[in-house]
Biopython code that builds the backbone (N, CA, C, O; Angstrom):
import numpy as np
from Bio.PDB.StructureBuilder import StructureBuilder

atoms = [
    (1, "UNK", "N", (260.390, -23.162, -259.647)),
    (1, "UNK", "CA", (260.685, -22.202, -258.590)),
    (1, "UNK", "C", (259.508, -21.235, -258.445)),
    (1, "UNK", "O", (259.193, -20.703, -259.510)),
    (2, "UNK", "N", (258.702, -20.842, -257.256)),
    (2, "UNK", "CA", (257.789, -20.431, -256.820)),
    (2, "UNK", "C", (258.464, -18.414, -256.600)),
    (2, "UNK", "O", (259.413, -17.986, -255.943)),
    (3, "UNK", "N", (257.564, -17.764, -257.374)),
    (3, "UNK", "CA", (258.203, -16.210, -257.014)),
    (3, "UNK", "C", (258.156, -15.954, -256.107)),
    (3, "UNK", "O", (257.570, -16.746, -255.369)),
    (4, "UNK", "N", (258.502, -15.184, -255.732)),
    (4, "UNK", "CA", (258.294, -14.034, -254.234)),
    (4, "UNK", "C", (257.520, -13.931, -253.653)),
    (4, "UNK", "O", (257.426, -14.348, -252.499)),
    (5, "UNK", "N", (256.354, -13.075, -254.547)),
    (5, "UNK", "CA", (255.133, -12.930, -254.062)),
    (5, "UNK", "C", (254.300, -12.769, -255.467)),
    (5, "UNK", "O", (254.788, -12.284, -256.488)),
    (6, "UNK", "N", (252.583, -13.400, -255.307)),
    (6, "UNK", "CA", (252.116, -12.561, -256.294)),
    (6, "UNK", "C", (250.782, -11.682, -255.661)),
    (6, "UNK", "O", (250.379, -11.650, -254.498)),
    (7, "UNK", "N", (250.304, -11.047, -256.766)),
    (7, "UNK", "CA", (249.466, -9.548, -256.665)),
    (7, "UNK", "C", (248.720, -9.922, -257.703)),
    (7, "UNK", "O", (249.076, -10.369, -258.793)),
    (8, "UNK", "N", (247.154, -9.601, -257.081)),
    (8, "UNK", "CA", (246.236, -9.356, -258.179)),
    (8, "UNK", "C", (245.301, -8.113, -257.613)),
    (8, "UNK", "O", (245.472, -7.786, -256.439)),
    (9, "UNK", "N", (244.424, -7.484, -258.321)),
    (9, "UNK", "CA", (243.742, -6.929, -257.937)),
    (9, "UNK", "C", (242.337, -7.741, -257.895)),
    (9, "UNK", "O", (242.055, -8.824, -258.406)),
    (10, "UNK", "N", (241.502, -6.801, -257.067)),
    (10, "UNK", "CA", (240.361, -7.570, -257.453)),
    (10, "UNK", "C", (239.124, -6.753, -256.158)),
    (10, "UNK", "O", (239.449, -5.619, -255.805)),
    (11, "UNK", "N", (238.033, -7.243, -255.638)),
    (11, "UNK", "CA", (237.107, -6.558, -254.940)),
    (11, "UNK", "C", (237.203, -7.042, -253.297)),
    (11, "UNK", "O", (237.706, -8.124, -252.996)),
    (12, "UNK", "N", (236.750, -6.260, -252.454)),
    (12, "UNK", "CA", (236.882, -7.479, -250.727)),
    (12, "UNK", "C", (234.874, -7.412, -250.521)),
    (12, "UNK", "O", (233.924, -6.919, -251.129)),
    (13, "UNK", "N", (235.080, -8.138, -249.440)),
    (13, "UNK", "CA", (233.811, -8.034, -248.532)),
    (13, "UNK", "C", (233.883, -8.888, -247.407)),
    (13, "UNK", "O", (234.065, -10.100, -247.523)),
    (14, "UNK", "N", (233.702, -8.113, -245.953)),
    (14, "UNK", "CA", (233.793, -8.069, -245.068)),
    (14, "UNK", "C", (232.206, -8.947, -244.475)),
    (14, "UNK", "O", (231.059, -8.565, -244.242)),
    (15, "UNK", "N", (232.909, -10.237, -244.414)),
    (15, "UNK", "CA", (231.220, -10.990, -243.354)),
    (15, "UNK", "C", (231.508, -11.504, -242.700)),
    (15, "UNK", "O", (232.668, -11.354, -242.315)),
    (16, "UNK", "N", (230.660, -12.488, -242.093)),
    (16, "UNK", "CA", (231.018, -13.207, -240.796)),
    (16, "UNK", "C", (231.188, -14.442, -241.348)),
    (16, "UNK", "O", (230.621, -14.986, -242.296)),
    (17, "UNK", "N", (232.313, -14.912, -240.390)),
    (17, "UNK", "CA", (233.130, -16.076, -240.610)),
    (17, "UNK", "C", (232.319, -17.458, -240.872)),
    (17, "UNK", "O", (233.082, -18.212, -241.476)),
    (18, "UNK", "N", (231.107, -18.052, -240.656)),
    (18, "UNK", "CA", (230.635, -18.690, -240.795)),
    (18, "UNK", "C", (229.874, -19.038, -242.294)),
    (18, "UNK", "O", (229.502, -20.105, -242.782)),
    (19, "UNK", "N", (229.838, -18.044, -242.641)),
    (19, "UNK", "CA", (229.187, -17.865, -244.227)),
    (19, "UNK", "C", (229.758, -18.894, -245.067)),
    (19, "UNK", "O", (230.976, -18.891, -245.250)),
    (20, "UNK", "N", (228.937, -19.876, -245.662)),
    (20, "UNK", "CA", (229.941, -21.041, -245.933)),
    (20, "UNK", "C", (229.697, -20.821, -247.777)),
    (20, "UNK", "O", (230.633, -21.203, -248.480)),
    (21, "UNK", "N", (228.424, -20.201, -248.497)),
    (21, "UNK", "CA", (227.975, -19.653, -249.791)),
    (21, "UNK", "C", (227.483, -18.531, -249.753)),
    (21, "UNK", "O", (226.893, -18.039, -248.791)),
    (22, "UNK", "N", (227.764, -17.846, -251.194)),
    (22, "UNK", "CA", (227.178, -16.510, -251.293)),
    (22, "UNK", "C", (225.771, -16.552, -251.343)),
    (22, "UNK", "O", (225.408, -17.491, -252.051)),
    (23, "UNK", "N", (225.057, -16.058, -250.982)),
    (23, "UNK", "CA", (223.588, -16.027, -251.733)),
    (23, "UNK", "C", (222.639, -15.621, -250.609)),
    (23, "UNK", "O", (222.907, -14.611, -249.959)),
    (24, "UNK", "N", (221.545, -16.342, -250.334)),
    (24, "UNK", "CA", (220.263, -15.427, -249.223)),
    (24, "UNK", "C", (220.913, -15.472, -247.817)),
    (24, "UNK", "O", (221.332, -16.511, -247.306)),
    (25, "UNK", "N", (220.959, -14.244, -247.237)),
    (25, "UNK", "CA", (220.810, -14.297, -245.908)),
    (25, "UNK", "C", (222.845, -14.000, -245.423)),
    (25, "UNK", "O", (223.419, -13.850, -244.345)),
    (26, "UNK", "N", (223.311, -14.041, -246.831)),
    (26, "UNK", "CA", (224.627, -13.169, -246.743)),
    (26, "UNK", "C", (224.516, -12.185, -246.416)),
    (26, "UNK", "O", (224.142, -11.366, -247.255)),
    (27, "UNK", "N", (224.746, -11.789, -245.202)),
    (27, "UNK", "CA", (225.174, -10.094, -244.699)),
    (27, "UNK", "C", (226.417, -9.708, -244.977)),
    (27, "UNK", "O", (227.269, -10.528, -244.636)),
    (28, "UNK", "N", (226.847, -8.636, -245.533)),
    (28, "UNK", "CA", (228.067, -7.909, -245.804)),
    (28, "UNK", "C", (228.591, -7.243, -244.798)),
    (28, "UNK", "O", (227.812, -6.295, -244.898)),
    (29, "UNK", "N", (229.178, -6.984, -244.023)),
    (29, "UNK", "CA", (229.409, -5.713, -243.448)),
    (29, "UNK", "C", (229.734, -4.818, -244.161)),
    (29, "UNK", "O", (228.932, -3.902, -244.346)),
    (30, "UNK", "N", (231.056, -4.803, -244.804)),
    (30, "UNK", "CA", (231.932, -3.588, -245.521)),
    (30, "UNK", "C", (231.961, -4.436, -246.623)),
    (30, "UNK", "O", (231.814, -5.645, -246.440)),
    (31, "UNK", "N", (232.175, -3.860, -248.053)),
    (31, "UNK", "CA", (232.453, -4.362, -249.563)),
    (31, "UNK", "C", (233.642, -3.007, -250.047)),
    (31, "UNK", "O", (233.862, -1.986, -249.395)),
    (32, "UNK", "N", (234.414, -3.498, -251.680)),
    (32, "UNK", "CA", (234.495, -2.549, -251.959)),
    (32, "UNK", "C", (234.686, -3.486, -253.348)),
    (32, "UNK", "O", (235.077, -4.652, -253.309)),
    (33, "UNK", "N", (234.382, -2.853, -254.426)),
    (33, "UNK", "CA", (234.485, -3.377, -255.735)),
    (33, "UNK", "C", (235.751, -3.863, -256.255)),
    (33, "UNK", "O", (236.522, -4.174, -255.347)),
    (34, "UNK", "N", (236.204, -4.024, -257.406)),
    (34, "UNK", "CA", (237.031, -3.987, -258.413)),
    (34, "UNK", "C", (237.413, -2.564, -258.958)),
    (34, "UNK", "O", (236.580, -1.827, -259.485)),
    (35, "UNK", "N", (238.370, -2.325, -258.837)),
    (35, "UNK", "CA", (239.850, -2.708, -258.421)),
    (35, "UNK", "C", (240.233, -2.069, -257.037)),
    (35, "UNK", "O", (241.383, -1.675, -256.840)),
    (36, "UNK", "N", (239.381, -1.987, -256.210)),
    (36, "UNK", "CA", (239.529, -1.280, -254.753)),
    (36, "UNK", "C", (240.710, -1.986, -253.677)),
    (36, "UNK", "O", (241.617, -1.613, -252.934)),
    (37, "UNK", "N", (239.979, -3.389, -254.177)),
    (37, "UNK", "CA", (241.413, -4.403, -253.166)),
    (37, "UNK", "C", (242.885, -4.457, -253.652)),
    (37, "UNK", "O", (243.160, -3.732, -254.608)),
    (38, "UNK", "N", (243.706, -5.098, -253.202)),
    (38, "UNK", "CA", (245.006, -5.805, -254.010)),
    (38, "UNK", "C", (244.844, -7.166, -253.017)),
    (38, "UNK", "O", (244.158, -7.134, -251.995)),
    (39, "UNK", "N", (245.466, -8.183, -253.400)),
    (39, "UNK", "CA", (245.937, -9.850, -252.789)),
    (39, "UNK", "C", (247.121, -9.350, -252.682)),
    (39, "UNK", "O", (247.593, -8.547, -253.487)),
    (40, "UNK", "N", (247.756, -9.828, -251.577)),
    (40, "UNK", "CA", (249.204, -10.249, -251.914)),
    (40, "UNK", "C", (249.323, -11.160, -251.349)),
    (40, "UNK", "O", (248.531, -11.374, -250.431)),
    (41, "UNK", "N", (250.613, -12.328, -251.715)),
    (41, "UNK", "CA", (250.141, -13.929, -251.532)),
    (41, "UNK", "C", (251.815, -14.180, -251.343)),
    (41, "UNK", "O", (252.310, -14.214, -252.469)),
    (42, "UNK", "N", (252.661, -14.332, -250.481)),
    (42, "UNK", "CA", (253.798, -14.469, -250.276)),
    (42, "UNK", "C", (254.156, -15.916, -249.529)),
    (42, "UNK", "O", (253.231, -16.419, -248.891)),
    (43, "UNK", "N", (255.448, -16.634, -249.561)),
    (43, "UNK", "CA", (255.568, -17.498, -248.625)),
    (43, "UNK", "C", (255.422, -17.738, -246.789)),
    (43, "UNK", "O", (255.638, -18.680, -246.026)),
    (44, "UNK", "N", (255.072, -16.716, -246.680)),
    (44, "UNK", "CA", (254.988, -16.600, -244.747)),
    (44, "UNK", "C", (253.660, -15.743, -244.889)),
    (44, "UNK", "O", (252.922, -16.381, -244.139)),
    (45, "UNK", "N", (252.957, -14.781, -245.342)),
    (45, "UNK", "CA", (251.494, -13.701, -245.359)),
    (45, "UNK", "C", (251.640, -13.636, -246.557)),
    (45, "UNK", "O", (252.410, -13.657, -247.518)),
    (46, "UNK", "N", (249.858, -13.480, -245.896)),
    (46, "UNK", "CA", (248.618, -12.851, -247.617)),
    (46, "UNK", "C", (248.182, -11.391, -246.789)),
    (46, "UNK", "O", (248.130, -11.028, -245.614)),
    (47, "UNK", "N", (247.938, -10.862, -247.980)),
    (47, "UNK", "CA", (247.505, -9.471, -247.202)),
    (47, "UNK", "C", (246.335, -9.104, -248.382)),
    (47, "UNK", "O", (246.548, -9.295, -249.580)),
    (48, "UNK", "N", (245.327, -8.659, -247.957)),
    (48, "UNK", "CA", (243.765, -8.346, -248.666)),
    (48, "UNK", "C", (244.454, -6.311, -248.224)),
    (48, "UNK", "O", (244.332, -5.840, -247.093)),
    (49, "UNK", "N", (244.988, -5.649, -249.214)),
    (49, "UNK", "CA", (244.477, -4.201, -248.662)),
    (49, "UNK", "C", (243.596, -3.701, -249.542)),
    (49, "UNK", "O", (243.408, -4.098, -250.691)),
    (50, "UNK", "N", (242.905, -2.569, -248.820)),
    (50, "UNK", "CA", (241.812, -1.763, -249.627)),
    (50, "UNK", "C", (241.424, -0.514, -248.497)),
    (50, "UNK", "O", (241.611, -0.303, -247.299)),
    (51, "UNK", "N", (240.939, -0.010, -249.352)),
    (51, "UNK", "CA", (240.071, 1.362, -248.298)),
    (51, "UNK", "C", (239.604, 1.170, -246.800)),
    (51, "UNK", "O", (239.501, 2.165, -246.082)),
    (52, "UNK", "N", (239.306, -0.147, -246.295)),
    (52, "UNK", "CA", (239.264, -0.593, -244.545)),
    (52, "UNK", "C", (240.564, -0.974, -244.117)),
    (52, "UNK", "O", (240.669, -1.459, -242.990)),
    (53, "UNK", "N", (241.634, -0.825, -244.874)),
    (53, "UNK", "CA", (242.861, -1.102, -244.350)),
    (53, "UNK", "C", (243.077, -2.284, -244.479)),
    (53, "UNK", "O", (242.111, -2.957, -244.840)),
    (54, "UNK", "N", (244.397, -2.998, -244.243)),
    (54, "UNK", "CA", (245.525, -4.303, -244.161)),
    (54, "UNK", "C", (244.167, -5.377, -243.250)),
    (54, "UNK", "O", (243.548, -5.237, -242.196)),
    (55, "UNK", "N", (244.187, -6.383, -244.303)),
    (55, "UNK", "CA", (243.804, -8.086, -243.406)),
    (55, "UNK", "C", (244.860, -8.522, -243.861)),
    (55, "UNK", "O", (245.207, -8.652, -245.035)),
    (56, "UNK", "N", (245.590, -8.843, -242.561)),
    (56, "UNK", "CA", (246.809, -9.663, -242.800)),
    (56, "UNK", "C", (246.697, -10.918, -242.363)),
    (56, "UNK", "O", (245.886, -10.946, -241.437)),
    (57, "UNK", "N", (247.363, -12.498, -242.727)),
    (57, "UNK", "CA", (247.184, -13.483, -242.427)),
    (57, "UNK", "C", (248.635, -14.412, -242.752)),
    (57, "UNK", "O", (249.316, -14.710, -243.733)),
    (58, "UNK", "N", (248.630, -14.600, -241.602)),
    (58, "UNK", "CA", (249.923, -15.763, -241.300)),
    (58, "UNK", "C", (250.005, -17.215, -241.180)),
    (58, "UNK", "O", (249.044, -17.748, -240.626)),
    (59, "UNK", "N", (250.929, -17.948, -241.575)),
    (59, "UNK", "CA", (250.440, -19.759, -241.042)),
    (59, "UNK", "C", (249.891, -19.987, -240.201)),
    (59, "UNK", "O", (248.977, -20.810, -240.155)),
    (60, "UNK", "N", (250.471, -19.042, -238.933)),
    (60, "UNK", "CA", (249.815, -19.332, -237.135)),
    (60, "UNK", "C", (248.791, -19.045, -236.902)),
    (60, "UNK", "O", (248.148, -19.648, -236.043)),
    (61, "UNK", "N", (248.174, -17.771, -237.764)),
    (61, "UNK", "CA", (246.619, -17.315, -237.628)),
    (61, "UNK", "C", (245.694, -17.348, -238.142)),
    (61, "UNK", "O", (244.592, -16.923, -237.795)),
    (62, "UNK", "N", (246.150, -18.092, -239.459)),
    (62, "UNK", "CA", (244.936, -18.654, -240.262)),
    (62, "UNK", "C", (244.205, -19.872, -240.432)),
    (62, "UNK", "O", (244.559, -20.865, -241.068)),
    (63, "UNK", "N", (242.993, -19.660, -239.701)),
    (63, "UNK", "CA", (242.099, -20.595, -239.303)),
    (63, "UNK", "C", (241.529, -22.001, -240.934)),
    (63, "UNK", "O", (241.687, -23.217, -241.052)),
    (64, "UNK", "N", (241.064, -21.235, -241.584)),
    (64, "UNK", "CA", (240.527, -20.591, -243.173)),
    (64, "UNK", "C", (240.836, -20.389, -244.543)),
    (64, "UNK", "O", (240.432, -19.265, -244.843)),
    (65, "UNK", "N", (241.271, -20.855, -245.344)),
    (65, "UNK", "CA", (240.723, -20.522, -246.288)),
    (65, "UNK", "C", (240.160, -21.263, -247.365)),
    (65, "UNK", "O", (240.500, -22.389, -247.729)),
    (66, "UNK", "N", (239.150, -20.438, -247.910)),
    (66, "UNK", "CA", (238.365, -21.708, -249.305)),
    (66, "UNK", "C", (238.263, -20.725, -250.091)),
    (66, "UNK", "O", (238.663, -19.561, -250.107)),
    (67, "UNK", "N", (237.343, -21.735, -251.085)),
    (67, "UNK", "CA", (237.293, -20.777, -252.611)),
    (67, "UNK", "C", (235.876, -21.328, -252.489)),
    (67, "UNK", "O", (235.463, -22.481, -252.367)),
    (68, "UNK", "N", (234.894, -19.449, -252.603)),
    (68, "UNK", "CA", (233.271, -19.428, -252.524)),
    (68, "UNK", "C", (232.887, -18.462, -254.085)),
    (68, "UNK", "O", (233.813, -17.860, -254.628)),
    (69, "UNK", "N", (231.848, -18.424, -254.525)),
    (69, "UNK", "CA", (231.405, -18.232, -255.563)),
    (69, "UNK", "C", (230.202, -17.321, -255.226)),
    (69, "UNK", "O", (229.549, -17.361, -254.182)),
    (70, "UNK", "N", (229.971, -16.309, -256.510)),
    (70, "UNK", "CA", (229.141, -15.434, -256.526)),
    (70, "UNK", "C", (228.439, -15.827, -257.453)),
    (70, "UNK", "O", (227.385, -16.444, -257.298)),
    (71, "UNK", "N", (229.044, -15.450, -258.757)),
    (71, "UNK", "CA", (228.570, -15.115, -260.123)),
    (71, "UNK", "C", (229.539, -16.304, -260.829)),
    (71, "UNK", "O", (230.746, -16.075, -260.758)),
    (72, "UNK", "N", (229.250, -17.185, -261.305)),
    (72, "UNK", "CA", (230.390, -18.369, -262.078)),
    (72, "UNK", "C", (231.087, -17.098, -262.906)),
    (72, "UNK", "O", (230.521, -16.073, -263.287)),
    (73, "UNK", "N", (232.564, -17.497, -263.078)),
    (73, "UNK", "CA", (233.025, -17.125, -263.919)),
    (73, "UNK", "C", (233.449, -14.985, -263.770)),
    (73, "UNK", "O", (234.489, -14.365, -263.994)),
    (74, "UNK", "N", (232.077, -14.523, -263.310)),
    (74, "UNK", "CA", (232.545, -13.011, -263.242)),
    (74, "UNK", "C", (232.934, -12.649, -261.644)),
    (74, "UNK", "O", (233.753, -11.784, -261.335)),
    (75, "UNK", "N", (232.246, -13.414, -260.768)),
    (75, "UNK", "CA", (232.515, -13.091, -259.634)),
    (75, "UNK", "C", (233.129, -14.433, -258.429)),
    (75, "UNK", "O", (232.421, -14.891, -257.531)),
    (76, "UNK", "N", (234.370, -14.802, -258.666)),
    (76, "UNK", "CA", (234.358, -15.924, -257.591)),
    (76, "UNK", "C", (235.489, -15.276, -256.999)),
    (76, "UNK", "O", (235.877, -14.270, -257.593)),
    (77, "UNK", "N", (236.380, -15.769, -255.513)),
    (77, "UNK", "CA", (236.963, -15.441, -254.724)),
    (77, "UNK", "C", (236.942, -16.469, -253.794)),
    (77, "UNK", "O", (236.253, -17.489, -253.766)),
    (78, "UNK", "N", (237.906, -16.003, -252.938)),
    (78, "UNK", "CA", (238.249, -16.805, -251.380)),
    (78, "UNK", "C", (237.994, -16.142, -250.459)),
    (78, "UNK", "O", (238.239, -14.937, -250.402)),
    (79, "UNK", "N", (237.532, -16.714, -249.698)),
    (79, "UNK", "CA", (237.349, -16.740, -248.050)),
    (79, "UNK", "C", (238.322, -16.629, -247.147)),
    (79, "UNK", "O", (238.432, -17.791, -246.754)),
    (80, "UNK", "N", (239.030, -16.048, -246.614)),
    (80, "UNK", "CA", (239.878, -16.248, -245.521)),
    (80, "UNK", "C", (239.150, -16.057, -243.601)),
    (80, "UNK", "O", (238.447, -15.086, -243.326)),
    (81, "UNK", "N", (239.341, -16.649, -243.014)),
    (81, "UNK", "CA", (239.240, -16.264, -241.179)),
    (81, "UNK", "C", (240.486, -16.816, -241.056)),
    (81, "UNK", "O", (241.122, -17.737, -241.568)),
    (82, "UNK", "N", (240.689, -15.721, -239.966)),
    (82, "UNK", "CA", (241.890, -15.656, -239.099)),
    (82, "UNK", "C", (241.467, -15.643, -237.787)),
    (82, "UNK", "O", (240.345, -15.243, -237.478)),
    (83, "UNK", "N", (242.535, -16.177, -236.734)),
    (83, "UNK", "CA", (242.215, -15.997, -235.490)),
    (83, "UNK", "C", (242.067, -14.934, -235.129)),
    (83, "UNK", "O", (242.531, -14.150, -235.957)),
    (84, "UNK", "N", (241.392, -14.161, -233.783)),
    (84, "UNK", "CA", (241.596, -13.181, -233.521)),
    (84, "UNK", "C", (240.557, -12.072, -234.532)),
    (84, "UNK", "O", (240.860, -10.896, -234.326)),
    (85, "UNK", "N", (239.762, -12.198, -235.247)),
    (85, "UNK", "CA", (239.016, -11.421, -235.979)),
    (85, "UNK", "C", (238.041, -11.926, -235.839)),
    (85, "UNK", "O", (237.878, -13.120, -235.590)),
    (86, "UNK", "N", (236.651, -10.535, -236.070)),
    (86, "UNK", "CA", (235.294, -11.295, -235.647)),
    (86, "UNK", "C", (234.792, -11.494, -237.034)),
    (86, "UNK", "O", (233.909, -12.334, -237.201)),
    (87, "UNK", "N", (235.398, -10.602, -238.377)),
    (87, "UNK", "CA", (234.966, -10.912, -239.363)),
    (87, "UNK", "C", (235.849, -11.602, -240.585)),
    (87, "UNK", "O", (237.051, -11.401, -240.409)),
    (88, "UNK", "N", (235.539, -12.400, -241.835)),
    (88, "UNK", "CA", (236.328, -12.851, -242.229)),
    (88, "UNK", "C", (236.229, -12.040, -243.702)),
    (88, "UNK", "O", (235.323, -11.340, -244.154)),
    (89, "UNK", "N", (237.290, -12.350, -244.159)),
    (89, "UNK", "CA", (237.452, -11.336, -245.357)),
    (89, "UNK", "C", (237.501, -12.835, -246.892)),
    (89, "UNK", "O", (237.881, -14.004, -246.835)),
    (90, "UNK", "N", (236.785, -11.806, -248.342)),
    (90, "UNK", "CA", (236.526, -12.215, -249.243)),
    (90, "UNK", "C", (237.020, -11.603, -250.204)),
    (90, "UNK", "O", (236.602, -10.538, -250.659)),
    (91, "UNK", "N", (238.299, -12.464, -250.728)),
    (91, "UNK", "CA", (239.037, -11.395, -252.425)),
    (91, "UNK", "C", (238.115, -11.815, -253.093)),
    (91, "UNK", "O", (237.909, -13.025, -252.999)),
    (92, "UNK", "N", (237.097, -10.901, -254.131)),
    (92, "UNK", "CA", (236.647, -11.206, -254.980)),
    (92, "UNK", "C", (237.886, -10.980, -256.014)),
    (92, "UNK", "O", (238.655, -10.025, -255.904)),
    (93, "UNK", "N", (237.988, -11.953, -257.013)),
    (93, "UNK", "CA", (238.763, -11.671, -258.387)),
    (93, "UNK", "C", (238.009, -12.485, -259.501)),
    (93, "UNK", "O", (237.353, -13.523, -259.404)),
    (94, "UNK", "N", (238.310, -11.677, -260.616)),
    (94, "UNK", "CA", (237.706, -12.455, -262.070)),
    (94, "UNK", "C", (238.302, -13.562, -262.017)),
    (94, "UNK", "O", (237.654, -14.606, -262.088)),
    (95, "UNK", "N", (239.551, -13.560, -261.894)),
    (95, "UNK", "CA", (240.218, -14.839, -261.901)),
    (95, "UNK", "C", (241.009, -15.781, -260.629)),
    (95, "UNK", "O", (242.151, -16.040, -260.246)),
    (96, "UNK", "N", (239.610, -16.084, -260.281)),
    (96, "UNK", "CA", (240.097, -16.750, -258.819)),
    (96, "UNK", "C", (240.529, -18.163, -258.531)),
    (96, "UNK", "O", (240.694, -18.625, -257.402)),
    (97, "UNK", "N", (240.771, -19.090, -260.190)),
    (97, "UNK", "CA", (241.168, -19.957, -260.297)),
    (97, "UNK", "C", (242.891, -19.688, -259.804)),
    (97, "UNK", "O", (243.647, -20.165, -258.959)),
    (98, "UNK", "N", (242.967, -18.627, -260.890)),
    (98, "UNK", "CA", (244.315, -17.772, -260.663)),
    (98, "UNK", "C", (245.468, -18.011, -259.521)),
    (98, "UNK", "O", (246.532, -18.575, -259.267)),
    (99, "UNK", "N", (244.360, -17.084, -258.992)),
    (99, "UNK", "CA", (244.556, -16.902, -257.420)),
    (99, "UNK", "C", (244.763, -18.216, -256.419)),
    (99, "UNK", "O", (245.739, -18.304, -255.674)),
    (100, "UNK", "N", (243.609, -19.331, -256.508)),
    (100, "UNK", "CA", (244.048, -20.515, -255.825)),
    (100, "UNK", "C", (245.274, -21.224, -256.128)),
    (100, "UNK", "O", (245.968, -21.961, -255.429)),
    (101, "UNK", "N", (245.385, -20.827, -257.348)),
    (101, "UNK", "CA", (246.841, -21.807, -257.888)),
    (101, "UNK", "C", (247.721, -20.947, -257.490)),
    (101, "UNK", "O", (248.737, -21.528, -257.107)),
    (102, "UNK", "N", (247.787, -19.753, -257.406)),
    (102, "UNK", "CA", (249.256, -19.205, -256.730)),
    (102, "UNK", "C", (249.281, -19.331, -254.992)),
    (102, "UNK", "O", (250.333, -19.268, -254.354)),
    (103, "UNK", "N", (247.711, -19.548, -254.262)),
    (103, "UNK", "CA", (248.013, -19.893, -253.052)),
    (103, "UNK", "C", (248.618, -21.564, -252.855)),
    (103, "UNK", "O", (249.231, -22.054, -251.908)),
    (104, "UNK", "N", (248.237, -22.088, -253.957)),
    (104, "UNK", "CA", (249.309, -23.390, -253.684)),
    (104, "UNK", "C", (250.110, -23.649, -253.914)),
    (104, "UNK", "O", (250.618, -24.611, -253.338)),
    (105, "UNK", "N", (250.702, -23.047, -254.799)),
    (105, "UNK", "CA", (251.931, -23.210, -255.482)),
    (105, "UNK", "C", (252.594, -22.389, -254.323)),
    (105, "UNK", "O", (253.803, -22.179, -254.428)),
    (106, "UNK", "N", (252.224, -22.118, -253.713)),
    (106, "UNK", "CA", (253.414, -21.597, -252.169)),
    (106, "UNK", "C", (252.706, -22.223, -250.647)),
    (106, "UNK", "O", (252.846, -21.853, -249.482)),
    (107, "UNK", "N", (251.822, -23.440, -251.335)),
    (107, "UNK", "CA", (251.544, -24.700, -249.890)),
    (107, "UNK", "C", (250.480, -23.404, -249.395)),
    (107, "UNK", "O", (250.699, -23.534, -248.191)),
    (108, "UNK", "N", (249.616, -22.400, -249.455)),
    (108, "UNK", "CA", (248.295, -22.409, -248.493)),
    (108, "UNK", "C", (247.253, -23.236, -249.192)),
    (108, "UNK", "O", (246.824, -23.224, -250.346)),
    (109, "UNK", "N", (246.920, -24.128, -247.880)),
    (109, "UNK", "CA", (245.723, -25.013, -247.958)),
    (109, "UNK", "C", (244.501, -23.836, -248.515)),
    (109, "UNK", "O", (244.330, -22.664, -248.181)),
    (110, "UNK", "N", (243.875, -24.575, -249.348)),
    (110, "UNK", "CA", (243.104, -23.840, -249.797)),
    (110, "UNK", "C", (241.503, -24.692, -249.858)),
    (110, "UNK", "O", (241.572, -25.531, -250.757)),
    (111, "UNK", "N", (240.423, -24.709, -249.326)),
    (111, "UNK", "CA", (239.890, -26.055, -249.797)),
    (111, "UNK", "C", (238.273, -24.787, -251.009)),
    (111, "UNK", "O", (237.979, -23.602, -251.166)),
    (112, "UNK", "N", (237.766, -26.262, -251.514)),
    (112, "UNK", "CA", (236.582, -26.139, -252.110)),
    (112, "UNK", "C", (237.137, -26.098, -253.840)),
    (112, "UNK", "O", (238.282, -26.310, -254.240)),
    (113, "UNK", "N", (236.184, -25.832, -254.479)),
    (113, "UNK", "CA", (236.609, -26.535, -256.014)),
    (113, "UNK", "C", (237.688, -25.430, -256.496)),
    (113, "UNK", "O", (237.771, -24.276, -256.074)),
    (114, "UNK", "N", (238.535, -26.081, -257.525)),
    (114, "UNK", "CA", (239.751, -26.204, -258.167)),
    (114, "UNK", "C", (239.985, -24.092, -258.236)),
    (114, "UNK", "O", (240.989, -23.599, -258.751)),
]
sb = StructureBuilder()
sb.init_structure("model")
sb.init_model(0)
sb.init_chain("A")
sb.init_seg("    ")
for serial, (resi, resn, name, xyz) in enumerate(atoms, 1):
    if name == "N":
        sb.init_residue(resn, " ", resi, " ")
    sb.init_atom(name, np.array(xyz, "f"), 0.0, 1.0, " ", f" {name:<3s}", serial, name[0])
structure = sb.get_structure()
């Protein structure tokens, strides 16, 4: 049986939707570290909040999501775009294996490694 919802904390950053790896020529718009964000990961929305306010994302509006990498191990996270937004949002978490397994374990497609 799949909970409610789960919650992690962890960091965001605000880029453009096309960004397919972290590394040269990544522009940020907005960031905010650890523990600035929260995930929340429910059966119908995920919600990224932090200091730029609610990215909310629904079955119908989510274009997106994968799992992209910073730092192996200290810095990985997901990607989300949604329709309707010009930028796409990035949970950084320590544990973003974590995190993918609780977006599947409630069916969001998630792609890129485990």
């Amino acid at each position: 049986m799949v909970d409610k919802e789960f919650s992690a904390r962890g960091g965001v950053a605000y880029v453009d939707p096309g960004l397919r790896w972290w590394g040269q020529g990544s522009e940020t718009y907005r960031s905010a570290t650890w523990p600035l964000a929260r995930l929340r990961v429910g059966a119908s929305d995920i919600t990224v909040s932090s200091l730029f306010g609610d990215f909310h994302v629904t079955r119908t509006n989510l274009v997106s999501a994968s799992r992209i990498g910073r730092i192996p191990v200290l810095a990985d996270g997901v990607k989300f775009v949604r329709n309707g937004h010009d930028e796409a949002v990035i949970f950084w978490a320590v544990r973003a294996g974590k995190v993918v397994d609780e977006l599947r374990r409630r069916a969001w497609k998630v792609a890129g490694l485990p």
